[in-house]
mmCIF file of the C-alpha atoms, coordinates in Angstrom:
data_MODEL
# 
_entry.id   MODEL 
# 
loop_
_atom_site.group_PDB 
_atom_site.id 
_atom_site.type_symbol 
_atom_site.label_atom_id 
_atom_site.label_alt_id 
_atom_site.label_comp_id 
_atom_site.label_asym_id 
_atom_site.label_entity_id 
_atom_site.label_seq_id 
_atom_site.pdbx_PDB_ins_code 
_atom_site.Cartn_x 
_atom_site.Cartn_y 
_atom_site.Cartn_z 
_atom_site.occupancy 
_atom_site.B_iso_or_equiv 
_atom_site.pdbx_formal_charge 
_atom_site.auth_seq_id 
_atom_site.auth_comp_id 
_atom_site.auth_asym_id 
_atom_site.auth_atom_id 
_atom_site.pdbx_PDB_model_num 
ATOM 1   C CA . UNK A 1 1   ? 6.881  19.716  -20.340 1.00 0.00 ? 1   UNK A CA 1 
ATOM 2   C CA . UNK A 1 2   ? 6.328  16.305  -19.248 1.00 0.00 ? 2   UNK A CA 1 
ATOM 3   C CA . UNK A 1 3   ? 5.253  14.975  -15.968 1.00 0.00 ? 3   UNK A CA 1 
ATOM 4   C CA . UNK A 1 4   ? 6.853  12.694  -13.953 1.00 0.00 ? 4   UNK A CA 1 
ATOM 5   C CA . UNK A 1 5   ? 4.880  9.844   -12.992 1.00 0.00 ? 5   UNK A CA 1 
ATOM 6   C CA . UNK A 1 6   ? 3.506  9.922   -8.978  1.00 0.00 ? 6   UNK A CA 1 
ATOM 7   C CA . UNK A 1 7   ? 5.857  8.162   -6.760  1.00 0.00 ? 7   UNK A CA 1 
ATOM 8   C CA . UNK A 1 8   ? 3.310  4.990   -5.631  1.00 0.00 ? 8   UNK A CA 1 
ATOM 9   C CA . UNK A 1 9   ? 2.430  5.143   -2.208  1.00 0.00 ? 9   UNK A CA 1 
ATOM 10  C CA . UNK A 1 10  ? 3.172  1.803   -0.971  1.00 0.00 ? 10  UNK A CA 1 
ATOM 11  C CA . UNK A 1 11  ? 1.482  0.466   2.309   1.00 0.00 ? 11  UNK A CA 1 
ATOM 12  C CA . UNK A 1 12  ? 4.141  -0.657  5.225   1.00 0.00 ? 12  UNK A CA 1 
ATOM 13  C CA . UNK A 1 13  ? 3.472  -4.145  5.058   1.00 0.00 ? 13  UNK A CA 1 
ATOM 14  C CA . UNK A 1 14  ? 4.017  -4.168  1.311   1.00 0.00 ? 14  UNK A CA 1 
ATOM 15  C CA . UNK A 1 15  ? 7.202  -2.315  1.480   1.00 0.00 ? 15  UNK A CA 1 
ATOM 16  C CA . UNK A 1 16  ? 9.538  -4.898  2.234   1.00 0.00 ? 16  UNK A CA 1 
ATOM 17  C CA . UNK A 1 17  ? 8.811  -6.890  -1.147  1.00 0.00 ? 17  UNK A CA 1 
ATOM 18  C CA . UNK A 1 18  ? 9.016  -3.362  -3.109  1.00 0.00 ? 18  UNK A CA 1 
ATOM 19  C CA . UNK A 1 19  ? 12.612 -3.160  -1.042  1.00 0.00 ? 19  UNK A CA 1 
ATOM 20  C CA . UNK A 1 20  ? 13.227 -7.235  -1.762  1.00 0.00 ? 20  UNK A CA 1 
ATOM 21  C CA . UNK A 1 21  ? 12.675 -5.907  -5.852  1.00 0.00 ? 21  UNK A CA 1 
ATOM 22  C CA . UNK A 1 22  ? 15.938 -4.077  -5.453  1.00 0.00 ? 22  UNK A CA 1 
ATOM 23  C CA . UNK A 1 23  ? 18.056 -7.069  -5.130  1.00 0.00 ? 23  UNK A CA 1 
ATOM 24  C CA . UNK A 1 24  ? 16.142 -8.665  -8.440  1.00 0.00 ? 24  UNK A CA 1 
ATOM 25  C CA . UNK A 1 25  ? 17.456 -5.067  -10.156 1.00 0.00 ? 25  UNK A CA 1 
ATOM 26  C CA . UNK A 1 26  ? 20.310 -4.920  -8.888  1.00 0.00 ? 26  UNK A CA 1 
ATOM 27  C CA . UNK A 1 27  ? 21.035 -8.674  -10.211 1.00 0.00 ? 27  UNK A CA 1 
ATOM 28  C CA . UNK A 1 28  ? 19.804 -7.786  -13.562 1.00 0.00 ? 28  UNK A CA 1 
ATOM 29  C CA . UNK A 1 29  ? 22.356 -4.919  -13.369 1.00 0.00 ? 29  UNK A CA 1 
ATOM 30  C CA . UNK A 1 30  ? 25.236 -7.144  -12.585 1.00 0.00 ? 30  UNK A CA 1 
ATOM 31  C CA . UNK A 1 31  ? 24.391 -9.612  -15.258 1.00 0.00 ? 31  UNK A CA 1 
ATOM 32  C CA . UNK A 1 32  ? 24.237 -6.690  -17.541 1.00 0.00 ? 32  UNK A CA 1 
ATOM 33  C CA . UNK A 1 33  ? 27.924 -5.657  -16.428 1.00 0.00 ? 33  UNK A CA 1 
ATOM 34  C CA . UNK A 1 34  ? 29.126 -9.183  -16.490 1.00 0.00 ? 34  UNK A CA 1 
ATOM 35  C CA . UNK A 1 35  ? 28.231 -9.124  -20.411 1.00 0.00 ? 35  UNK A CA 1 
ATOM 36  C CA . UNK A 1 36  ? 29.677 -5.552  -21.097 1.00 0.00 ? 36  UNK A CA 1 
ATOM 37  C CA . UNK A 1 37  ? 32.949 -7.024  -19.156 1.00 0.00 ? 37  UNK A CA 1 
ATOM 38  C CA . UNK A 1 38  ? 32.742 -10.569 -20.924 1.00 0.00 ? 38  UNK A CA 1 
ATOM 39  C CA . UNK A 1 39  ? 33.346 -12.231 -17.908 1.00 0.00 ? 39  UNK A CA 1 
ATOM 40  C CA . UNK A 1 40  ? 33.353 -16.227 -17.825 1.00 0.00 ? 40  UNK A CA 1 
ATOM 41  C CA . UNK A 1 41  ? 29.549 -17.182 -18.232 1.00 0.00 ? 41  UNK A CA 1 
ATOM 42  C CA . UNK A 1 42  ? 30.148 -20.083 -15.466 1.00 0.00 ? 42  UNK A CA 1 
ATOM 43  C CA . UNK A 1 43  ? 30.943 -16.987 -12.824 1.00 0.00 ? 43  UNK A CA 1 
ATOM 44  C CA . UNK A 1 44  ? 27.996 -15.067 -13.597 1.00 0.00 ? 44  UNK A CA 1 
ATOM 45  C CA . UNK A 1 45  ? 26.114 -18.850 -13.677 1.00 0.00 ? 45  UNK A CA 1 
ATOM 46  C CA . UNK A 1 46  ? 27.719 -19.813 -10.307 1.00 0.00 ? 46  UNK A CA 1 
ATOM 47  C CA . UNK A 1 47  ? 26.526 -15.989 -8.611  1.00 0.00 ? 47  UNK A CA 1 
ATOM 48  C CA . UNK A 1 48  ? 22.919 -16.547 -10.222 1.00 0.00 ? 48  UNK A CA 1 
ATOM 49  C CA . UNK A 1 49  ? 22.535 -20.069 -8.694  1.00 0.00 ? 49  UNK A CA 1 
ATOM 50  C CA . UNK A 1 50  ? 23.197 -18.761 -5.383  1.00 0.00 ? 50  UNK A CA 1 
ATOM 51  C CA . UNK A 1 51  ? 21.682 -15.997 -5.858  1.00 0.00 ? 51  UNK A CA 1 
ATOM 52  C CA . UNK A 1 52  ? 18.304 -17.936 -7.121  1.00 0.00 ? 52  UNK A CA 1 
ATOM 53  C CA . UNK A 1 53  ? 18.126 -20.526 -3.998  1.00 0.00 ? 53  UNK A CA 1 
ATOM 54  C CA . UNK A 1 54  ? 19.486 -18.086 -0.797  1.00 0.00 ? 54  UNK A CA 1 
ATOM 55  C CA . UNK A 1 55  ? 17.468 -15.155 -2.667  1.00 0.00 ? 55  UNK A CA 1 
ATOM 56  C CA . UNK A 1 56  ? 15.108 -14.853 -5.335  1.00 0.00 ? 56  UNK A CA 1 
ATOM 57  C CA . UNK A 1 57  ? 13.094 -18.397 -4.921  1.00 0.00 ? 57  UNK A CA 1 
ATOM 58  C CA . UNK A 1 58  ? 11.881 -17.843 -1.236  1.00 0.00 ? 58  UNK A CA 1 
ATOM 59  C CA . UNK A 1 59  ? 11.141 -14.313 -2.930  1.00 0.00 ? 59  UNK A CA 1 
ATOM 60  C CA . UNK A 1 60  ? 8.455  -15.827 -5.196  1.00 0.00 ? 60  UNK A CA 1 
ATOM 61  C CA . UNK A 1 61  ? 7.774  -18.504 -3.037  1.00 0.00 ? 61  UNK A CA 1 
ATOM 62  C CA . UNK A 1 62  ? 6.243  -15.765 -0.005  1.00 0.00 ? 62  UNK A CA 1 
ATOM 63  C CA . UNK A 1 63  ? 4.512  -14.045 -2.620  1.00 0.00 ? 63  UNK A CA 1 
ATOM 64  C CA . UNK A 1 64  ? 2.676  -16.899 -3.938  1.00 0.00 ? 64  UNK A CA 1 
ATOM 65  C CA . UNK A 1 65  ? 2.125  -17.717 -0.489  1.00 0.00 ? 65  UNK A CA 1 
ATOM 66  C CA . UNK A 1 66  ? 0.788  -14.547 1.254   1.00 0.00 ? 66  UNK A CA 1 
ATOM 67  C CA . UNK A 1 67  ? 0.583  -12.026 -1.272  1.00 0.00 ? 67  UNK A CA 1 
ATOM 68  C CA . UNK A 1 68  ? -0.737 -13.513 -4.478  1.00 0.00 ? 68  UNK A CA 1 
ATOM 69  C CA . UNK A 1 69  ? -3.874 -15.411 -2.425  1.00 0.00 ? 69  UNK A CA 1 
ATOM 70  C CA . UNK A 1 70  ? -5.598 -11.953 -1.895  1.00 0.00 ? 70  UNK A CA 1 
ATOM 71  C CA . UNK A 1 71  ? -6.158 -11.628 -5.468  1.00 0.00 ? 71  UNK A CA 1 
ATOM 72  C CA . UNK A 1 72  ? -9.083 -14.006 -6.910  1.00 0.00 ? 72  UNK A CA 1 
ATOM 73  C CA . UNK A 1 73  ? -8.534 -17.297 -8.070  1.00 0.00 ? 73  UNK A CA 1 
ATOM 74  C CA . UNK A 1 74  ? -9.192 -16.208 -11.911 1.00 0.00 ? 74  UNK A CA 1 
ATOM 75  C CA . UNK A 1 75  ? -6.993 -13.055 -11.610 1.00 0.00 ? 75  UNK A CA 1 
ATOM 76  C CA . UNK A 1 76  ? -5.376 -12.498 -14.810 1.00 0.00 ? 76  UNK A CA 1 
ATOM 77  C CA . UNK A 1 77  ? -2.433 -10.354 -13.263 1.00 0.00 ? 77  UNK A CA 1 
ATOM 78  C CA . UNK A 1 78  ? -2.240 -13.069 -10.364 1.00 0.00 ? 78  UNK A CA 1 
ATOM 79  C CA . UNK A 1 79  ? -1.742 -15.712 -13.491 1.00 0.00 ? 79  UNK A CA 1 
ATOM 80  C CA . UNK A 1 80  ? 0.594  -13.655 -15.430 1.00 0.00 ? 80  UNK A CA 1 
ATOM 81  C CA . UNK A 1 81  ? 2.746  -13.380 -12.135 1.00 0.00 ? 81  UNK A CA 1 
ATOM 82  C CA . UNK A 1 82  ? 2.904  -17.055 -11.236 1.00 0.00 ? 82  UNK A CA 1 
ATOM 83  C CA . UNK A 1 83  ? 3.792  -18.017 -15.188 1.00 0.00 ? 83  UNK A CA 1 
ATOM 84  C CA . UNK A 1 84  ? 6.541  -15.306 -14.934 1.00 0.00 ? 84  UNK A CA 1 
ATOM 85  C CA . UNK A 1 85  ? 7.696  -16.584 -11.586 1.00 0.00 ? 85  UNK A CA 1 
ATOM 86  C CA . UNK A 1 86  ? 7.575  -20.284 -13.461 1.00 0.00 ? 86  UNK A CA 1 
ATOM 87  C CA . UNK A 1 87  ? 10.068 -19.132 -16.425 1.00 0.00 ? 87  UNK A CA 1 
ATOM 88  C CA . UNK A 1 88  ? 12.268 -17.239 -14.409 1.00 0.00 ? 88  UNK A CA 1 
ATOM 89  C CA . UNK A 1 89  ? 12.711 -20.158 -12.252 1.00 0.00 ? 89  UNK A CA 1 
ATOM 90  C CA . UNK A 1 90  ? 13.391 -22.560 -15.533 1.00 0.00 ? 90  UNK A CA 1 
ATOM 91  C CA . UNK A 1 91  ? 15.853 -19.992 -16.223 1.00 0.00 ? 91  UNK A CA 1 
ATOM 92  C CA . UNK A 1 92  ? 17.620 -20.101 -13.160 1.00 0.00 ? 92  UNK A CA 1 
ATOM 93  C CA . UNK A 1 93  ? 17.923 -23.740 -13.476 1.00 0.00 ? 93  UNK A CA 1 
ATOM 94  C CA . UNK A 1 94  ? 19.139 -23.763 -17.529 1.00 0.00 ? 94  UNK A CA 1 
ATOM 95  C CA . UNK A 1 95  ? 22.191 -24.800 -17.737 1.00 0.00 ? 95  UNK A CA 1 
ATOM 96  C CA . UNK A 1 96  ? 22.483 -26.342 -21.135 1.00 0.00 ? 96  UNK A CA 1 
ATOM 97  C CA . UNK A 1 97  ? 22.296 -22.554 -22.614 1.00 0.00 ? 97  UNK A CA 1 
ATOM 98  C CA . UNK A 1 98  ? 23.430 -20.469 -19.828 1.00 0.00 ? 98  UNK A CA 1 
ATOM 99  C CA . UNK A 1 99  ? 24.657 -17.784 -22.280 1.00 0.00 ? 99  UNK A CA 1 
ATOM 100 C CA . UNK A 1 100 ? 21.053 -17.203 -23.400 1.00 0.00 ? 100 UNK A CA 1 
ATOM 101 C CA . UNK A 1 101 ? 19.398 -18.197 -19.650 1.00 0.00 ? 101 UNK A CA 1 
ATOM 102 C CA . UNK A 1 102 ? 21.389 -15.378 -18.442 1.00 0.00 ? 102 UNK A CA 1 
ATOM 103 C CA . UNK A 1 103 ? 20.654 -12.540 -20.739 1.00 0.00 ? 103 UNK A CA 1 
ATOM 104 C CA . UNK A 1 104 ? 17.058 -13.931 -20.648 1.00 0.00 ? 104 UNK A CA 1 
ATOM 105 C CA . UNK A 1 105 ? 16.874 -13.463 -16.551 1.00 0.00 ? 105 UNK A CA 1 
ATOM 106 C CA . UNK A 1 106 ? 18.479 -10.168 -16.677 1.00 0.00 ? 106 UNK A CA 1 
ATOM 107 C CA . UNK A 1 107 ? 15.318 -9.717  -19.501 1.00 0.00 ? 107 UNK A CA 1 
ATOM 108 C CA . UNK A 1 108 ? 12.864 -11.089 -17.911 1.00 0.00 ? 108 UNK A CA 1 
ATOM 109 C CA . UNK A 1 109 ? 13.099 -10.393 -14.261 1.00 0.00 ? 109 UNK A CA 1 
ATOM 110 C CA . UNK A 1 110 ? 13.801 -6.927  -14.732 1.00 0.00 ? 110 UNK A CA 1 
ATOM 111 C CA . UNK A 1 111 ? 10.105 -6.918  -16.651 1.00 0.00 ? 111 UNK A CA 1 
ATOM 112 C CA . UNK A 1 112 ? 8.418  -8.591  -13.830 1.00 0.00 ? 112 UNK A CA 1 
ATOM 113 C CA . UNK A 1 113 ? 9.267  -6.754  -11.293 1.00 0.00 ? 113 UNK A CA 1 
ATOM 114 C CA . UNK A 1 114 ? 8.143  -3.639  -12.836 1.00 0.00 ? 114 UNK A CA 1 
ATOM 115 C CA . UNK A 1 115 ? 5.222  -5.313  -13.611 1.00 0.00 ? 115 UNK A CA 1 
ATOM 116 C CA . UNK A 1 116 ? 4.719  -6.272  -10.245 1.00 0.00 ? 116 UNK A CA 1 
ATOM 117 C CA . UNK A 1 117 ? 5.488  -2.512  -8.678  1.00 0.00 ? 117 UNK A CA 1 
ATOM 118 C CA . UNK A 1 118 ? 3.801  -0.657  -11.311 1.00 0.00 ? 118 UNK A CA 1 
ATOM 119 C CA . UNK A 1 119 ? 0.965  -2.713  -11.658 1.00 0.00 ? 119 UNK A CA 1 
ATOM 120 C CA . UNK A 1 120 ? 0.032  -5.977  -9.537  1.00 0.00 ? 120 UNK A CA 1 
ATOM 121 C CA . UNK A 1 121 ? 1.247  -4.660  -5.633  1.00 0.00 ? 121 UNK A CA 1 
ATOM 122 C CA . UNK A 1 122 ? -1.121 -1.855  -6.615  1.00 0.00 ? 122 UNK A CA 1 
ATOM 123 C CA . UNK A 1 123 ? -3.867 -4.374  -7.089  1.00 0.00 ? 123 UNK A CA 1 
ATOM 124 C CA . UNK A 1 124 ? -3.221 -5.930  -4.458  1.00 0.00 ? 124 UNK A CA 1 
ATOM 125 C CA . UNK A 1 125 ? -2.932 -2.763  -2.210  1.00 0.00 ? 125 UNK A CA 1 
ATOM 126 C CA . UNK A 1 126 ? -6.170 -2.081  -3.678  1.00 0.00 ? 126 UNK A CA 1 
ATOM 127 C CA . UNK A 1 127 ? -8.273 -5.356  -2.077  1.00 0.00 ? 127 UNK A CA 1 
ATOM 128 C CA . UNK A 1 128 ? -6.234 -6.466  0.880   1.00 0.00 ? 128 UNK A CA 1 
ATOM 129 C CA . UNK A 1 129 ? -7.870 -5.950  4.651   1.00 0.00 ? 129 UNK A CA 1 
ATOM 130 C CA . UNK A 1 130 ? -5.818 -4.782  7.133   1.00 0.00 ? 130 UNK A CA 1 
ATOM 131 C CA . UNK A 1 131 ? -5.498 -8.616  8.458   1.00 0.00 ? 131 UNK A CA 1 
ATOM 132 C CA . UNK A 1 132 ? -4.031 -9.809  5.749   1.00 0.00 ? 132 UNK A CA 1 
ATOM 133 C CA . UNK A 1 133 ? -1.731 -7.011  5.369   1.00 0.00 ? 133 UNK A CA 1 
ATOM 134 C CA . UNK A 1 134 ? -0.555 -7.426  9.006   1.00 0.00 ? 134 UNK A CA 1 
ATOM 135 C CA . UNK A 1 135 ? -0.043 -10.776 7.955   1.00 0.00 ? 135 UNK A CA 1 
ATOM 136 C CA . UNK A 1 136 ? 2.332  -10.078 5.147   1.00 0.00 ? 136 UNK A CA 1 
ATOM 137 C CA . UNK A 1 137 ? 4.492  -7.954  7.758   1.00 0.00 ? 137 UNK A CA 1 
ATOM 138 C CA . UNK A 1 138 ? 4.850  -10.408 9.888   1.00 0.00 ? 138 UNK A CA 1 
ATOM 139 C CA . UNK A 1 139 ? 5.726  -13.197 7.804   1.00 0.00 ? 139 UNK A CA 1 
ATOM 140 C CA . UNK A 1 140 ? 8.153  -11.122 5.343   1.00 0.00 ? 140 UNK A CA 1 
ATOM 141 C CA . UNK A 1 141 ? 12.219 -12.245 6.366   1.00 0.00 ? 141 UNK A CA 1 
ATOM 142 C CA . UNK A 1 142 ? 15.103 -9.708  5.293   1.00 0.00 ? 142 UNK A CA 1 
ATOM 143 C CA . UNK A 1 143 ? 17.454 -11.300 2.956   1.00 0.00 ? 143 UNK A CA 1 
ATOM 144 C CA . UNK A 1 144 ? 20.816 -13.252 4.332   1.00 0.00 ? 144 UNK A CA 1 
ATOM 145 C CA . UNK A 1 145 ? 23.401 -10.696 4.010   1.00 0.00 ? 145 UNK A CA 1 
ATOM 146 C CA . UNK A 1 146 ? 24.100 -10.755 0.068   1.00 0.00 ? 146 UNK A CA 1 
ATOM 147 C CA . UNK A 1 147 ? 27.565 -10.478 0.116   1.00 0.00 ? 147 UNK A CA 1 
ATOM 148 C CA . UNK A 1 148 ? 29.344 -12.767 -2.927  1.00 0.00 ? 148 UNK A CA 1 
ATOM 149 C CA . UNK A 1 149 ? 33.100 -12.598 -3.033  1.00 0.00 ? 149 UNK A CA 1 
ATOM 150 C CA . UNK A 1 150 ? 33.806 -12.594 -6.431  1.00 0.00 ? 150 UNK A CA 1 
ATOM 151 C CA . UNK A 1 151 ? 32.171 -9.697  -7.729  1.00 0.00 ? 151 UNK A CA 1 
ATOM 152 C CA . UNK A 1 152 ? 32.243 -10.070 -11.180 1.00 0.00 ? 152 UNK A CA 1 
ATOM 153 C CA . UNK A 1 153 ? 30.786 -6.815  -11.921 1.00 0.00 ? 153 UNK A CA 1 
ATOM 154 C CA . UNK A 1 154 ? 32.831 -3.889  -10.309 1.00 0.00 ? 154 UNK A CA 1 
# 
């Protein structure tokens, strides 16, 4: 029989980013459903630019800020993170092939934020003082209400 994998026990202050990784999912998701429906690629384009700018950019931007920082300079995960964050960002803003920029972000960000639950909060988790994660908890804002009225995807 094979085991299920521990649920990871995430620290409060960490939490709200783990929730935040939801949206990025559930975007993936929708992209994913947008294909299977073959809506209009300039709907699904005109969702994931808002989506990028009211959402997912000050995402990456507070983890580069607050979270990333606790990790050392040379960090290889910290680097892989930051490139990731980098080409997701370069996909957001394609829009000479938004056919491929769009089944590339559902891809892609999908990936890194498993990679980023599974692997690099853990890290993270691991090093950070109780300052800094107090910190994090402050500084962390829920999402704007996500609401987008053409939903493409139901």
């Amino acid at each position: 029989m094979e085991q299920k994998p521990k649920p990871i026990k995430r620290h409060p202050a960490i939490q709200h980013f783990s929730r935040d990784h939801h949206f990025g999912l559930l975007l993936c998701w929708k992209i994913r459903e947008g294909f299977r429906r073959n809506v209009e690629l300039e709907r699904m384009k005109k969702y994931t630019d808002w989506f990028f700018e009211v959402y997912q950019k000050p995402h990456f931007e507070m983890e580069e800020k607050y979270m990333f920082p606790i990790l050392p300079e040379d960090d290889k995960l910290k680097k892989r993170a930051i490139a990731e964050h980098r080409k997701l960002e370069r996909l957001f803003n394609d829009t000479e092939d938004v056919n491929r920029a769009l089944s590339l972000i559902e891809e892609l960000l999908d990936q890194h934020i498993r990679f980023e639950e599974r692997i690099l909060f853990n890290e993270i988790q691991k090093i950070a003082t109780e300052e800094e994660l107090k910190k994090i908890e402050e500084i962390h804002e829920d999402p704007e209400d996500l609401t987008w009225e053409d939903e493409f995807w139901k």
